[in-house]
C-alpha positions as CSV (number, residue, x, y, z in Angstrom):
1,X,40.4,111.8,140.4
2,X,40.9,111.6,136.7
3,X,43.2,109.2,135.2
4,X,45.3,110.2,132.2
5,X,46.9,107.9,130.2
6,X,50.2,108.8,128.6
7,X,52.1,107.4,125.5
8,X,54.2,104.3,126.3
9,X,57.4,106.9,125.2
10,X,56.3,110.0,128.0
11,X,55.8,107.2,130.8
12,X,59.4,105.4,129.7
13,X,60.6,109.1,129.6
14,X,59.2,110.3,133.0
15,X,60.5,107.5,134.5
16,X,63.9,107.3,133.3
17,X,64.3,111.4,134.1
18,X,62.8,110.4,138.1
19,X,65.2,107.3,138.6
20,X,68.0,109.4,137.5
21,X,67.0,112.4,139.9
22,X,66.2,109.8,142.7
23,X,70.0,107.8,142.1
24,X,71.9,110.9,141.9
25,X,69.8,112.4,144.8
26,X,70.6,109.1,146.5
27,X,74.3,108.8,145.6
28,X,74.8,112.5,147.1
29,X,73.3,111.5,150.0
30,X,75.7,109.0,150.4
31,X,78.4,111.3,149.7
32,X,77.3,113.8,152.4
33,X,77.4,110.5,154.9
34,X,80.8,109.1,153.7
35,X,83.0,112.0,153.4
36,X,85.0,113.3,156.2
37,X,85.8,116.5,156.0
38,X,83.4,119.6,155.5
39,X,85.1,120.8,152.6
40,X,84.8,117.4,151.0
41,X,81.0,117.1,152.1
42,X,79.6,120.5,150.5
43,X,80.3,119.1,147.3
44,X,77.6,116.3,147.6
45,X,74.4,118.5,148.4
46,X,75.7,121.0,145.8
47,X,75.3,118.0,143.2
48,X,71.8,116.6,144.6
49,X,70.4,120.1,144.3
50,X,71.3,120.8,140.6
51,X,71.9,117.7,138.9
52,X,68.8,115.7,140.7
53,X,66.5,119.3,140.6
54,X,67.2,119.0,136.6
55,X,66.2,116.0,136.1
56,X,63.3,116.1,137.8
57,X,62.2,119.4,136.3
58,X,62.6,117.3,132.9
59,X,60.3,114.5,133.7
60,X,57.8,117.1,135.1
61,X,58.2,119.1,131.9
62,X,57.6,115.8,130.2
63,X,54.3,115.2,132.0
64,X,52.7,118.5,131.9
65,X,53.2,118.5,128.7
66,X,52.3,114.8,127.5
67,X,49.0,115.5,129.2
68,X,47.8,118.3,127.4
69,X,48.1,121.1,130.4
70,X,50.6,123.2,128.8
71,X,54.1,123.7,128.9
72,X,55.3,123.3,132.8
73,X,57.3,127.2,132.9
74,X,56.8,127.1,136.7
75,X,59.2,123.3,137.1
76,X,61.7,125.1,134.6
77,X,61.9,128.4,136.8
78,X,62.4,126.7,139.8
79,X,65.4,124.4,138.3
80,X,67.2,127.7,136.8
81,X,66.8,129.3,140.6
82,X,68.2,126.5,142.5
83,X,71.3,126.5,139.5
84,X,71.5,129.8,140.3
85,X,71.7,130.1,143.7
86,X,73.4,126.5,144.8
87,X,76.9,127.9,143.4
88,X,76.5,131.2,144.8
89,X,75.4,129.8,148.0
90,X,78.3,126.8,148.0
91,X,81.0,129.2,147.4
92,X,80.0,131.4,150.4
93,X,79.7,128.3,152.6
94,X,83.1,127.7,151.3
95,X,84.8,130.4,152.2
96,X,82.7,131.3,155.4
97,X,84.6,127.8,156.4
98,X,87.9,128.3,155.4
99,X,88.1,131.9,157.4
100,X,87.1,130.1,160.3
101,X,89.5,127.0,159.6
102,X,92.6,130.0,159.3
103,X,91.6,131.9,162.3
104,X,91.8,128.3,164.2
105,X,95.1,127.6,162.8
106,X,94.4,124.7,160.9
107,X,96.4,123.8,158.2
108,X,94.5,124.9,154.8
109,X,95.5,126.7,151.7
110,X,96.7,130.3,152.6
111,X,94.6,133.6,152.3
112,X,95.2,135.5,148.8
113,X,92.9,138.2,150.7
114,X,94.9,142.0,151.2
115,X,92.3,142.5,153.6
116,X,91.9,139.9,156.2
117,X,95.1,138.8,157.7
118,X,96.3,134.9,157.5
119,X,97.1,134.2,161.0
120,X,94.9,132.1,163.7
121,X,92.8,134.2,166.4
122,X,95.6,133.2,169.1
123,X,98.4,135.0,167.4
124,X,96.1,138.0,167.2
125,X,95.2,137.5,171.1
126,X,98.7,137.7,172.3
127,X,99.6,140.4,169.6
128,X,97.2,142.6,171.5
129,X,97.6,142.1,174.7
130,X,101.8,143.1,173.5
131,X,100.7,145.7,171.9
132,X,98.4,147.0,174.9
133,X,101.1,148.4,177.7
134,X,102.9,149.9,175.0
135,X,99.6,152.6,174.9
């Protein structure tokens, strides 16, 4: 395998961009460990996945192009589809969770849905076994 050696700034650079992916990637971990609830824990995965995905996409960018190979496009592509998609995906998660939380009853910010009604699953249970006989 061929060695390349890099200026004393890209290797400083590459290396500052990976520790900071690798803490942050680290610190959400942690998070995802420590917190209780699921709605507190989505958060932490949401921030390893962009923030840590960045950085590391920067210090890739770095060493592509310190070595003479050309401008990494591919490392930047993926970064902008995980910041795409990490939101999108978060937000579903999200409310896929409280739905479930409000048809269980627990106690969680009301519905501002017109559609779906705010009541738990056992007060639509009994609601249609009353309304049943009346048929």
């Amino acid at each position: 395998m061929n060695e390349v050696q890099l200026p004393m700034w890209a290797e400083v650079l590459i290396a500052i961009f990976v520790l900071g992916g690798a803490t942050i990637a680290f610190l959400g971990s942690l998070g995802l460990m420590r917190l209780k609830s699921y709605f507190e824990r989505v958060h932490a995965p949401s921030i390893i996945a962009t923030m840590g995905c960045w950085l590391i996409m920067w210090a890739t960018f770095v060493f592509f192009s310190a070595t003479g190979q050309g401008l990494a496009l591919h490392a930047l592509l993926i970064a902008v589809f995980i910041a795409v998609t990490v939101p999108i995906t978060t937000i579903f998660l999200m409310r896929a969770a409280l739905f479930r939380a409000r048809r269980a009853g627990r106690d969680v910010p009301p519905s501002v849905s017109r559609v779906v009604p705010n009541q738990p699953q056992a007060e639509e249970a009994s609601n249609a076994e009353s309304e049943a006989p009346n048929k």
